[in-house]
C-alpha beads as a LAMMPS data file, in Angstrom:
LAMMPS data file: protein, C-alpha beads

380 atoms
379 bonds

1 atom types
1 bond types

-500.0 500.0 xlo xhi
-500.0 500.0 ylo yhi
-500.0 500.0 zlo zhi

Masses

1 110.0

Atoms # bond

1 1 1 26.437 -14.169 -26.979
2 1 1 25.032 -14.688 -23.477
3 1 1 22.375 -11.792 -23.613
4 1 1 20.970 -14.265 -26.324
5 1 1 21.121 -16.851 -23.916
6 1 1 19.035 -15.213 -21.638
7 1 1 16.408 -14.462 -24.009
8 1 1 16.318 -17.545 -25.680
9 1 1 15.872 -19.428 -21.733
10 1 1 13.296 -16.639 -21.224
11 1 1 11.085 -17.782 -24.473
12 1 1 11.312 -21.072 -23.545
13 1 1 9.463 -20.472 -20.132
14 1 1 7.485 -18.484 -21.747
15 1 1 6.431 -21.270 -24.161
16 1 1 6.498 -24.426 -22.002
17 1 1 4.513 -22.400 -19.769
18 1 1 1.732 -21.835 -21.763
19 1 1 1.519 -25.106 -22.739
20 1 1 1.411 -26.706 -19.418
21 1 1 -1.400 -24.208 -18.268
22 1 1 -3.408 -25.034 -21.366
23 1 1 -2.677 -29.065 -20.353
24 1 1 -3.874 -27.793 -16.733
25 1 1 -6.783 -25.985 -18.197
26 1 1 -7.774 -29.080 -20.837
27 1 1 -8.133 -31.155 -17.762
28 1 1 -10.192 -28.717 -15.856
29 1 1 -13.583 -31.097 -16.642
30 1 1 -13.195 -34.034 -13.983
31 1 1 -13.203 -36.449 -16.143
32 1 1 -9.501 -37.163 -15.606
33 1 1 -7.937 -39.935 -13.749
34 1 1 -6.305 -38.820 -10.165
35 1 1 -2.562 -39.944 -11.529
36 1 1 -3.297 -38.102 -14.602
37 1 1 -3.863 -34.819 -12.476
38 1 1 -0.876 -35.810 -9.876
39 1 1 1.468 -36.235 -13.270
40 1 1 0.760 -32.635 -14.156
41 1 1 0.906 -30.633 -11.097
42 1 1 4.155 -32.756 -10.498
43 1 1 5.630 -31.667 -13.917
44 1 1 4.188 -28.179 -13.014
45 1 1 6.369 -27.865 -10.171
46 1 1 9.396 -29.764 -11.463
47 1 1 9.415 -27.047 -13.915
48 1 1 9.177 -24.244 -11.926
49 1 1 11.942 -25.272 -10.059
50 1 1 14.309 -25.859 -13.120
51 1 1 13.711 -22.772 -14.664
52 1 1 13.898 -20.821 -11.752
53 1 1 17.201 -22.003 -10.845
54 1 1 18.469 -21.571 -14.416
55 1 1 20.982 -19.344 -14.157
56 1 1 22.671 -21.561 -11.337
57 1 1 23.127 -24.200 -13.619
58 1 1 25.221 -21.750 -16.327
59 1 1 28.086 -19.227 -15.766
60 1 1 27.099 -17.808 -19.168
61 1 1 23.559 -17.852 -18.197
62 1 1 24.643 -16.459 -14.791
63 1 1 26.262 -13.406 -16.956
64 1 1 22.961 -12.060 -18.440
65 1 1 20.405 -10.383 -16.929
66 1 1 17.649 -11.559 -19.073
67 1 1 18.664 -14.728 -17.486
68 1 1 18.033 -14.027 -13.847
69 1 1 14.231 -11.856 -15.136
70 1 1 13.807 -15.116 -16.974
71 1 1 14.307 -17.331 -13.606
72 1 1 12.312 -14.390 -12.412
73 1 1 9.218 -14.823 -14.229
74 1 1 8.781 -18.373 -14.385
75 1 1 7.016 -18.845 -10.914
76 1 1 4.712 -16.200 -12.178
77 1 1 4.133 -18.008 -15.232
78 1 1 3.253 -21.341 -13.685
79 1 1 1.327 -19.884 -10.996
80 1 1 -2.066 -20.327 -12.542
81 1 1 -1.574 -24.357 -13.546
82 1 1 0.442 -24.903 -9.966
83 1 1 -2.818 -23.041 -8.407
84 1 1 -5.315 -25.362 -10.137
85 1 1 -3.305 -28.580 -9.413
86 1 1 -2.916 -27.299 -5.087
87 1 1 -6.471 -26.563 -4.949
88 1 1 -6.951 -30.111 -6.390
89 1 1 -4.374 -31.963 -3.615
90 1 1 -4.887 -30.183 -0.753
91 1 1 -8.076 -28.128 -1.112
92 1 1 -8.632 -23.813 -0.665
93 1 1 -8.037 -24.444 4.071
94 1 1 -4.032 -23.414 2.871
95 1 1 -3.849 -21.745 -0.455
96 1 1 -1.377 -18.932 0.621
97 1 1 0.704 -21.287 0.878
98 1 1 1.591 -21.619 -3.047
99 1 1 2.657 -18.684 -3.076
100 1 1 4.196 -18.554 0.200
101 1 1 6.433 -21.680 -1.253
102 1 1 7.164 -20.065 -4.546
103 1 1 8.350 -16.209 -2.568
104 1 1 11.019 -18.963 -0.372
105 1 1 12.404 -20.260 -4.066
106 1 1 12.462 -16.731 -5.511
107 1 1 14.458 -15.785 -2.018
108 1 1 16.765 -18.451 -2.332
109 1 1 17.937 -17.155 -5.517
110 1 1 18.200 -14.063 -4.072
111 1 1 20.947 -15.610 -1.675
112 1 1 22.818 -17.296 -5.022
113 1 1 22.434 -13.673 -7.103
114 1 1 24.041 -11.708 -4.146
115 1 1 27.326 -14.236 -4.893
116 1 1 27.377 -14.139 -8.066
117 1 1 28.815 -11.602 -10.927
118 1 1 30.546 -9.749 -8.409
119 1 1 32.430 -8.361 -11.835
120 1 1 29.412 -7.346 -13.081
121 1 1 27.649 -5.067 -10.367
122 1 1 24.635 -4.383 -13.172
123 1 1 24.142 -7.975 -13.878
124 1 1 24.048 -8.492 -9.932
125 1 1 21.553 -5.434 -8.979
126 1 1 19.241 -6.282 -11.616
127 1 1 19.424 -10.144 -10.393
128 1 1 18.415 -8.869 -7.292
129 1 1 15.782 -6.470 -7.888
130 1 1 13.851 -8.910 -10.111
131 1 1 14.260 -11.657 -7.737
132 1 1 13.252 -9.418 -4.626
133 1 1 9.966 -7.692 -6.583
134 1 1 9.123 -11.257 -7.312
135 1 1 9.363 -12.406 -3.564
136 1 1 7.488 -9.705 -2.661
137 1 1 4.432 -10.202 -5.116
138 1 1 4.198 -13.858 -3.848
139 1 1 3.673 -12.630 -0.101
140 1 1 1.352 -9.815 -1.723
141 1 1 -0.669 -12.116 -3.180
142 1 1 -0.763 -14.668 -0.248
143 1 1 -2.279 -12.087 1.607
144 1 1 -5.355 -11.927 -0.324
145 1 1 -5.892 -15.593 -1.288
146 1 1 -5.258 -16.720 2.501
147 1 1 -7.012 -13.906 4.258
148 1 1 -9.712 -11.627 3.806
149 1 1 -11.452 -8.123 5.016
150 1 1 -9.326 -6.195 6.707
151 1 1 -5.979 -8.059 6.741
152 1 1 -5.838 -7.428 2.665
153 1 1 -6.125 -3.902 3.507
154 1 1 -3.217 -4.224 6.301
155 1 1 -0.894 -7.006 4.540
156 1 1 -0.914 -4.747 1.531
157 1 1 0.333 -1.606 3.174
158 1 1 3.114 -3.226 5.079
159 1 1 4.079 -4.624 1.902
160 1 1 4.227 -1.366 0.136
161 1 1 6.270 -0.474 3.244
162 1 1 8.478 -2.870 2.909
163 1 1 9.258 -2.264 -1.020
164 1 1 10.554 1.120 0.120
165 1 1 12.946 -0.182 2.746
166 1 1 14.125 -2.288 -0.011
167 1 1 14.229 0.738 -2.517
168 1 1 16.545 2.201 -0.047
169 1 1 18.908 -0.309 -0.606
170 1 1 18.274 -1.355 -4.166
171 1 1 18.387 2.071 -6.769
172 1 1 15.410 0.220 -8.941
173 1 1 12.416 2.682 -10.026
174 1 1 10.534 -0.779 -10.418
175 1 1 10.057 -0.878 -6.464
176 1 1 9.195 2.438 -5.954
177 1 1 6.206 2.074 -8.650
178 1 1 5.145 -1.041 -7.237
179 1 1 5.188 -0.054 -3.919
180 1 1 2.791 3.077 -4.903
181 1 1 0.449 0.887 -6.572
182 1 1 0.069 -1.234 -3.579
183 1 1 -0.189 2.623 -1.120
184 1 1 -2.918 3.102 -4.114
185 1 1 -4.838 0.110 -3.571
186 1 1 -5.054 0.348 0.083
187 1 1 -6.390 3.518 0.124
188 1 1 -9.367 2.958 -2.431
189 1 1 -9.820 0.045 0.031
190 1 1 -9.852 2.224 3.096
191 1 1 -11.620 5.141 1.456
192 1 1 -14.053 3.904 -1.529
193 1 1 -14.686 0.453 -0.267
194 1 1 -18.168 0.373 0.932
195 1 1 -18.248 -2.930 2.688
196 1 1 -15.376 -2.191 5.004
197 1 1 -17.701 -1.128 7.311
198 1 1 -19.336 -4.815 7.654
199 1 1 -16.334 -6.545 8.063
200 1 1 -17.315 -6.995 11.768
201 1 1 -20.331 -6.151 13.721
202 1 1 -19.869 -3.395 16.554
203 1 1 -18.499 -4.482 20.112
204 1 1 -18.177 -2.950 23.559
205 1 1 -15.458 -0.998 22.910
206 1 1 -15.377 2.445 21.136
207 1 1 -11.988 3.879 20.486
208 1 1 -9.975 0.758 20.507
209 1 1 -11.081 -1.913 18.107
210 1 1 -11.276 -3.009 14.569
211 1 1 -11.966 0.283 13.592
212 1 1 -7.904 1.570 14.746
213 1 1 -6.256 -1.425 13.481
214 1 1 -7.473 -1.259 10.177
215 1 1 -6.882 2.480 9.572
216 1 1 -4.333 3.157 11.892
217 1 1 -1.915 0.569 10.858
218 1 1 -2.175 1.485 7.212
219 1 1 -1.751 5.267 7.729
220 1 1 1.151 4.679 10.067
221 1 1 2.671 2.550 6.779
222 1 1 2.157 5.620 4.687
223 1 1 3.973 7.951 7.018
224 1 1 6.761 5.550 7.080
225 1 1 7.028 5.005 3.194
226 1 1 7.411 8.883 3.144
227 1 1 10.047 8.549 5.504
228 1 1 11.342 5.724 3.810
229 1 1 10.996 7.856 0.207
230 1 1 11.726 11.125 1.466
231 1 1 15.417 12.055 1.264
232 1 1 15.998 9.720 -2.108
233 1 1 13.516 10.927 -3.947
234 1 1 14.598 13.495 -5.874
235 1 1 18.248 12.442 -6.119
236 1 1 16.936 8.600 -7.669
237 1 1 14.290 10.564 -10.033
238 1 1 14.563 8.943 -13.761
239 1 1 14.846 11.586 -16.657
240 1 1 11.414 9.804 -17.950
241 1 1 9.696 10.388 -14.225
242 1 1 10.829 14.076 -14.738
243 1 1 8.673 14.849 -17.919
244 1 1 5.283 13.836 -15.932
245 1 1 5.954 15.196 -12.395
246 1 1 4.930 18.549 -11.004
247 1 1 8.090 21.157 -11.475
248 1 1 7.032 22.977 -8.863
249 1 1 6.698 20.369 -6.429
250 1 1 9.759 19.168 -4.557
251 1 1 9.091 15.297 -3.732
252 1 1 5.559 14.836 -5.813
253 1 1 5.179 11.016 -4.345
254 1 1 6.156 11.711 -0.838
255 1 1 3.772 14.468 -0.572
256 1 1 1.099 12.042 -2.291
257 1 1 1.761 9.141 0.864
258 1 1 1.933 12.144 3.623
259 1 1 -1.401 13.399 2.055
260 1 1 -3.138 9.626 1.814
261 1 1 -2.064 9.559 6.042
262 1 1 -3.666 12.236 6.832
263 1 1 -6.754 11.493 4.793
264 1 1 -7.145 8.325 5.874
265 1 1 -6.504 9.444 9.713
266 1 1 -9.193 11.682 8.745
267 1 1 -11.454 8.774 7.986
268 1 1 -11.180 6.523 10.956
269 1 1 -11.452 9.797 13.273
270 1 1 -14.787 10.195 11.743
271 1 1 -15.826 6.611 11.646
272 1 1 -14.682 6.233 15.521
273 1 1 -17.208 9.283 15.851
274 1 1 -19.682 7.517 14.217
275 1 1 -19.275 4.383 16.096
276 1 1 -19.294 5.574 19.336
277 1 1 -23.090 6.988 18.742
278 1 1 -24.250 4.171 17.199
279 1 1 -26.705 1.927 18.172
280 1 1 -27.349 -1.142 15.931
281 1 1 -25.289 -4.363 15.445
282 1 1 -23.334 -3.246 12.127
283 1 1 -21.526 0.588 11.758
284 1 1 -23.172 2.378 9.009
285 1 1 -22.631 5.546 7.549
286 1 1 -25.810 7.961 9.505
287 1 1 -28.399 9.960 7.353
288 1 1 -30.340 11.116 10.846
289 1 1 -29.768 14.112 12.285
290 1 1 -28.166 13.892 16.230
291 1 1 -26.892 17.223 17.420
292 1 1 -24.322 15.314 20.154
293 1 1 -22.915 13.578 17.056
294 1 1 -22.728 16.101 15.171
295 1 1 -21.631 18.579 17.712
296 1 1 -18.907 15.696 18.002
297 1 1 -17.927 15.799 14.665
298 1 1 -17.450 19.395 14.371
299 1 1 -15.110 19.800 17.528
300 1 1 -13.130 16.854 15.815
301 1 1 -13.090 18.492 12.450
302 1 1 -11.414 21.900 14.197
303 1 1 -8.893 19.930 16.696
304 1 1 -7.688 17.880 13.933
305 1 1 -6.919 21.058 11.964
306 1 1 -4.816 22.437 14.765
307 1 1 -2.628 19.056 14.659
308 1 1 -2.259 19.300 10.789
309 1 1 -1.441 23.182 11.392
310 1 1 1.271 21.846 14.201
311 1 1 3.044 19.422 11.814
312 1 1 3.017 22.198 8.831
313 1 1 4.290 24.403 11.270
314 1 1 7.039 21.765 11.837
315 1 1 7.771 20.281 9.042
316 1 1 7.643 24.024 7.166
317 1 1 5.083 22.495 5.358
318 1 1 2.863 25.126 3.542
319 1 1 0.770 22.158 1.805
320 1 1 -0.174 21.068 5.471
321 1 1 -0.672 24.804 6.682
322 1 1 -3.105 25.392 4.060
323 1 1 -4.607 22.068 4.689
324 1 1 -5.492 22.912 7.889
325 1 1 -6.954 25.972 7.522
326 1 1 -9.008 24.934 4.162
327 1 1 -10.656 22.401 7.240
328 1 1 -10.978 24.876 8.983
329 1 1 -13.047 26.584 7.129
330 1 1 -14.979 23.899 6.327
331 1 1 -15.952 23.328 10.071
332 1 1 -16.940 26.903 10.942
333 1 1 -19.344 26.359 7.175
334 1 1 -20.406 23.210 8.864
335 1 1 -21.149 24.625 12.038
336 1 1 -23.077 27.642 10.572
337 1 1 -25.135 26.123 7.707
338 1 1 -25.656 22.613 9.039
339 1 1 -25.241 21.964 13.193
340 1 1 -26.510 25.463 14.597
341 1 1 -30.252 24.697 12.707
342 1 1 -30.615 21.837 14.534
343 1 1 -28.811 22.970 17.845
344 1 1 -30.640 23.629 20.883
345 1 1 -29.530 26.007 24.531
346 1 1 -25.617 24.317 25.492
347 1 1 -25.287 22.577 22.745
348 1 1 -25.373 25.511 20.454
349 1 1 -22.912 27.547 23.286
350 1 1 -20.481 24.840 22.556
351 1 1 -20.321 24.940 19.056
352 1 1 -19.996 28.883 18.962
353 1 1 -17.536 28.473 21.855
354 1 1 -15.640 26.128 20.078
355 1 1 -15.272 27.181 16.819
356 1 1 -14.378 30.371 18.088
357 1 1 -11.762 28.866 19.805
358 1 1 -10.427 26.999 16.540
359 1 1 -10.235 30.243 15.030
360 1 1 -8.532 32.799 17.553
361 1 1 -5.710 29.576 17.951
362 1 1 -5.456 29.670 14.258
363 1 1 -5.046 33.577 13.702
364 1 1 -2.322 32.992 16.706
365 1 1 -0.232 30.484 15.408
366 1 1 -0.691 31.759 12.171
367 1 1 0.247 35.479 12.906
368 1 1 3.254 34.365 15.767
369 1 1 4.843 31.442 13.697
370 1 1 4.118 31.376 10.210
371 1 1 3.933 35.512 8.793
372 1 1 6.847 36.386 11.494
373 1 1 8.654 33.618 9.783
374 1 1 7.871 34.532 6.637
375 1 1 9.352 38.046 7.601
376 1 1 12.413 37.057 9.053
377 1 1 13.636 35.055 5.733
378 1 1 12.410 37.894 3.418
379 1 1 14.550 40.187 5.825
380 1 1 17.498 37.936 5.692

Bonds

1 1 1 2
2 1 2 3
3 1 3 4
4 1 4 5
5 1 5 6
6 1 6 7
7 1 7 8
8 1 8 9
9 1 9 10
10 1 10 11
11 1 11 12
12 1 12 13
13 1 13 14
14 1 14 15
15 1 15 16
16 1 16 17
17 1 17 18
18 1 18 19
19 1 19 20
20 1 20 21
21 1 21 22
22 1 22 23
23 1 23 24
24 1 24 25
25 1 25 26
26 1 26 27
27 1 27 28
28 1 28 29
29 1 29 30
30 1 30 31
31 1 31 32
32 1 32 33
33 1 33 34
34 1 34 35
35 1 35 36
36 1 36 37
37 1 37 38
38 1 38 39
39 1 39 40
40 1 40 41
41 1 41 42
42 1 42 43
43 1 43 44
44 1 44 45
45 1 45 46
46 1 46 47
47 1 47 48
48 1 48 49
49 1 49 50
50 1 50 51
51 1 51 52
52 1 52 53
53 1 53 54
54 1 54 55
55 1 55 56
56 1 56 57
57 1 57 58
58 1 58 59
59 1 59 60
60 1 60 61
61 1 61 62
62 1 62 63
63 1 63 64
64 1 64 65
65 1 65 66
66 1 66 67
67 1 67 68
68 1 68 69
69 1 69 70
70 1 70 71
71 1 71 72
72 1 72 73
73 1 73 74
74 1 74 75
75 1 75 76
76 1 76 77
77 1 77 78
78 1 78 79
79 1 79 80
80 1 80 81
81 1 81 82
82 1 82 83
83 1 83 84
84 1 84 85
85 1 85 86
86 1 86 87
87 1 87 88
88 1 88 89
89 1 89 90
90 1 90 91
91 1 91 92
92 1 92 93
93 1 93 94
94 1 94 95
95 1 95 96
96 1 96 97
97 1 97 98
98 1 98 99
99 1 99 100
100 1 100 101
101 1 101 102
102 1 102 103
103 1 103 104
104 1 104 105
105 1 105 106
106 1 106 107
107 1 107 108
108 1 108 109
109 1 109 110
110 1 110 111
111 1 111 112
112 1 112 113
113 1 113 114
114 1 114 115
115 1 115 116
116 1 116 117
117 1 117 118
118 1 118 119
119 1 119 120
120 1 120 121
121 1 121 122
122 1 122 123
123 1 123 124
124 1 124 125
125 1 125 126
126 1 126 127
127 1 127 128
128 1 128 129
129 1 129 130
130 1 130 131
131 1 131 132
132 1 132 133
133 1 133 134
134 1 134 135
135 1 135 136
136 1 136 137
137 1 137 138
138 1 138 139
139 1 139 140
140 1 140 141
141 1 141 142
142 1 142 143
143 1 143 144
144 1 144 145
145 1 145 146
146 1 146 147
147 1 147 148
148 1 148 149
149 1 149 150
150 1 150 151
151 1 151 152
152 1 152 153
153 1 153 154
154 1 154 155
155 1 155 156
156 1 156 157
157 1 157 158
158 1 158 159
159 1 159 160
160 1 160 161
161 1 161 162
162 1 162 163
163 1 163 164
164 1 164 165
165 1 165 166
166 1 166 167
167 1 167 168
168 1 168 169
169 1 169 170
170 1 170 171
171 1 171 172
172 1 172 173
173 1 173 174
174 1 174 175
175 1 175 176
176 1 176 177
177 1 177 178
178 1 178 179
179 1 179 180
180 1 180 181
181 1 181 182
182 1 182 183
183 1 183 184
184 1 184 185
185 1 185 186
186 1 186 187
187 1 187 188
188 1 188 189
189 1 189 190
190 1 190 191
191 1 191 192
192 1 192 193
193 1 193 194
194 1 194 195
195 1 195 196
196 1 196 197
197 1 197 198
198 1 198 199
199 1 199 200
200 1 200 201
201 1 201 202
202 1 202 203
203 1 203 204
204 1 204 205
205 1 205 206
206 1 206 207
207 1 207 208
208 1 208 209
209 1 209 210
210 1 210 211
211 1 211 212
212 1 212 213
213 1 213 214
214 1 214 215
215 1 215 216
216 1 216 217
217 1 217 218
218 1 218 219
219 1 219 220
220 1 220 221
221 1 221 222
222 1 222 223
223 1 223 224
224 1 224 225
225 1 225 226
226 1 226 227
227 1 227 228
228 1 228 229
229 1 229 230
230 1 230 231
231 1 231 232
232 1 232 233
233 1 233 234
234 1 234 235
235 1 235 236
236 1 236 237
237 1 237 238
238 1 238 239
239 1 239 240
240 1 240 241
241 1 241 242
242 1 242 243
243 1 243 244
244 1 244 245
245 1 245 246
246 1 246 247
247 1 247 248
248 1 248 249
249 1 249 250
250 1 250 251
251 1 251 252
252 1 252 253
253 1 253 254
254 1 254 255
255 1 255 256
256 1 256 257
257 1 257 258
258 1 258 259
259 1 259 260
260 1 260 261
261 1 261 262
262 1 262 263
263 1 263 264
264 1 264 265
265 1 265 266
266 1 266 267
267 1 267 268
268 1 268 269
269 1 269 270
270 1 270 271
271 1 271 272
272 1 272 273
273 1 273 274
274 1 274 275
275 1 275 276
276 1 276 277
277 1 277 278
278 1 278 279
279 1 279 280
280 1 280 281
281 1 281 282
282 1 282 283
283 1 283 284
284 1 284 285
285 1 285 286
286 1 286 287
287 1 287 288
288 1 288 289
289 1 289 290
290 1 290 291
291 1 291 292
292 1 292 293
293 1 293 294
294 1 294 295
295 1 295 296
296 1 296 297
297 1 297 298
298 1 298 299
299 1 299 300
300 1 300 301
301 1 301 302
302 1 302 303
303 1 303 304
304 1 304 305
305 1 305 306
306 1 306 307
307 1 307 308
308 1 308 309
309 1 309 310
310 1 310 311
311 1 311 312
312 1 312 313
313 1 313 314
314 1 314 315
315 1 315 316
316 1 316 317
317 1 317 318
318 1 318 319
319 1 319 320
320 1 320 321
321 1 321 322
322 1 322 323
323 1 323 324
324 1 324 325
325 1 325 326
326 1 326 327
327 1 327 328
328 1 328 329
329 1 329 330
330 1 330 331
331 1 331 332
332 1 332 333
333 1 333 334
334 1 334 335
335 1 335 336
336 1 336 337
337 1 337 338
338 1 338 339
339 1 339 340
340 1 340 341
341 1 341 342
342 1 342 343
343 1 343 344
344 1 344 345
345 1 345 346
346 1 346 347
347 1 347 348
348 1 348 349
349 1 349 350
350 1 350 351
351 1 351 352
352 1 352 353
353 1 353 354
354 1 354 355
355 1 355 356
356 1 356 357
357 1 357 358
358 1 358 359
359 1 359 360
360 1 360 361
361 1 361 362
362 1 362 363
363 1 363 364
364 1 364 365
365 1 365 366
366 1 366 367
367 1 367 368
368 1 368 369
369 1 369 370
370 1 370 371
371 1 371 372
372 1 372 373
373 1 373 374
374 1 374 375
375 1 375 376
376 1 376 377
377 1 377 378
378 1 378 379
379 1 379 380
C-alpha cells in the first residue's frame, strides 16, 4: 500500500541518518585525512538531496503523505553531520548559510507539492504544510547561527509573523503552535533577558536608536500576528485545543499576542526613560533615586494608560479597559508611596497635577463612553 511506502522511506532516513551523523561524529578527533572528511560531508549532502526529493522520483510515493513528512524531515536529520562537515570547508564567517541552502531545497519541493495530487487535496495540504514549516525553521535557525543580539530577537518575531500569514492560507494547527512558540521566545528575550541591555553601549541619540528597533519591531509583529490570527481563530479551533482553552474567553491566543504588545511597548517606554537620564557608557537598570526620572516615569506610566483606555474603548475591549485603569492605579500608588517622599517645590506640583489629571480623564471617558454604553445595550 503506498502509506507503507511512505513509512518505510521515512525509516530509512531515519536510519541512514543516524548512521552518517555517528560516521560524522567518529571523525570528530582530527586525526582524519582531508579526503576522508570531503567523502563524508559529500555523501552527507548527496543524501539529503535524494531523500528530500523522494517523493518526485515515485507517483506512489507522491500519493502518501508520510512520504512528503519523510522528504520533510530529512534536512533536519542531516543537519547536525552537514553542520560539522561546513564548519570544516568553509569555516563559522557563513554558517547561516546551511541552512539558508537547505530552506531553498525544502521550497523547491514546495513548488513540485503544489502540482502534484491535485486528486488528493489532503495529500497536497499536508505536502505543503510540512514542506513550508520546514522552510521556515531553516530561516529560523539561520537567524541565530548567522547573527546575534538583537537581530535573534527581531528575525524571530518576523518569523512568527510570517507563520501566521501562512496559517491564513494553509488550515494547519502545526503553524499556529509554532508560530506562538517563536512570539514566546521573543518575549522572554525582550522581557527576562538580562543582557539585552549590553548589546550596545549608549549613543547620542535618545528616542531613536537601538533601543526602538529592537522592541518596537517585535511588538509591531505581535500586533500583526493578532491581526493575522484574529478572525480565524475560533472558526480553525481543533476539538483537542478546546478542552485546554479558557471558555470564557473568545480568541485565548490573540488576546495572549495583543497582551505581549502592549507589555513589551511597556518595556521599551520605560527603558527609553531610563536611557535618556543616563549617564554612563552601557544602559543599566537604576537603583538611585532621581526625582526628574522618576517624575518621568510616572507621567509615562498615566499617559500610557489613557492610550490602552483609547484602544479598549475602540476595540470594546474590556481586558484593555481594565488594563488601563489597574496602571492606573498603580501610578497614583507610585506617586504617593514612592516619588512624593523624595519630591521637592515643582516637582512635587507636577506629580499631584498630573496624576490628577490621569484620573479626572479616566472618570470622563469612563463615565461618557464606557457605563453610557453599557446602558444603552442593557436598554436595548
Amino acid at each position: 500500500h503506498a502509506p507503507h511506502h511512505g513509512v518505510l522511506a521515512l525509516v530509512a532516513i531515519v536510519l541512514v541518518a543516524i548512521v552518517q551523523t555517528s560516521v560524522e561524529h567518529a571523525g570528530l578527533a582530527g586525526r582524519d585525512l582531508d579526503a576522508v572528511r570531503a567523502a563524508r560531508f559529500g555523501a552527507s549532502a548527496i543524501g539529503v538531496v535524494l531523500f528530500t526529493v523522494l517523493p518526485t522520483l515515485s507517483r506512489r510515493l507522491a500519493e502518501t503523505r508520510w512520504a512528503w513528512r519523510a522528504a520533510a524531515i530529512a534536512p533536519m536529520l542531516w543537519f547536525e553531520a552537514l553542520h560539522h562537515g561546513w564548519v570544516w570547508a568553509f569555516g563559522t564567517r557563513l554558517v547561516g548559510a546551511l541552512p539558508v541552502l537547505l530552506a531553498l531545497l525544502t521550497l523547491s519541493l514546495v513548488a513540485l507539492a503544489r502540482t502534484r495530487n491535485e486528486g488528493d487535496p489532503g495529500v497536497r495540504t499536508s505536502a505543503l504544510v510540512w514542506l513550508s514549516g520546514a522552510t521556515m525553521l531553516f530561516v529560523t535557525v539561520a537567524i541565530p547561527l548567522q547573527l546575534d543580539r538583537e537581530w535573534i530577537t527581531i528575525g524571530w518575531a518576523l518569523e512568527a509573523a510570517a507563520l501566521l500569514t501562512l496559517y491564513r492560507r494553509l488550515d494547519h494547527p502545526g503553524l499556529k503552535w509554532v508560530s506562538m512558540l517563536l512570539f514566546a521566545f521573543v518575549g522572554s528575550r525582550l522581557l527576562l533577558n538580562p543582557y539585552v541591555l549590553g548589546y550596545y553601549e549608549r549613543g547620542p541619540w535618545r528616542i531613536v536608536n537601538w533601543l526602538s528597533y529592537t522592541y518596537l519591531v517585535p511588538a509591531a509583529c505581535l500586533v500583526a500576528g493578532g491581526v493575522l490570527l484574529r478572525d480565524l481563530e475560533n472558526e480553525r479551533l481543533r476539538d483537542w485545543e478546546r478542552t485546554f482553552t479558557p471558555p470564557n474567553v473568545a480568541r485565548p491566543f490573540t488576546a495572549i499576542l495583543y497582551a505581549m504588545a502592549l507589555v513589551v511597548v511597556f518595556a521599551w517606554l520605560n527603558l527609553t526613560i531610563v536611557d535618556w537620564y543616563a549617564t554612563g557608557p552601557a544602559l543599566s537598570i537604576p537603583t538611585d533615586r532621581l526625582p526628574a526620572r522618576d517624575l518621568t516615569i510616572s507621567i509615562a506610566w498615566a499617559l500610557y494608560g489613557l492610550v490602552v483606555l483609547a484602544l479598549g474603548m475602540w476595540r470594546e475591549s474590556t481586558p484593555m479597559r481594565l488594563t488601563s485603569l489597574l496602571l492606573v492605579l498603580l501610578t497614583a500608588a507610585k506617586v504617593f508611596l514612592y516619588d512624593l517622599s523624595n519630591l521637592r517645590d515643582l516637582y512635587r506640583v507636577a506629580a499631584l497635577v498630573g496624576l490628577a489629571f490621569s484620573l479626572i480623564t479616566i472618570s470622563l471617558a469612563y463615565q461618557r463612553f464606557v457605563f453610557r454604553s453599557s446602558k444603552r445595550k442593557e436598554s436595548a
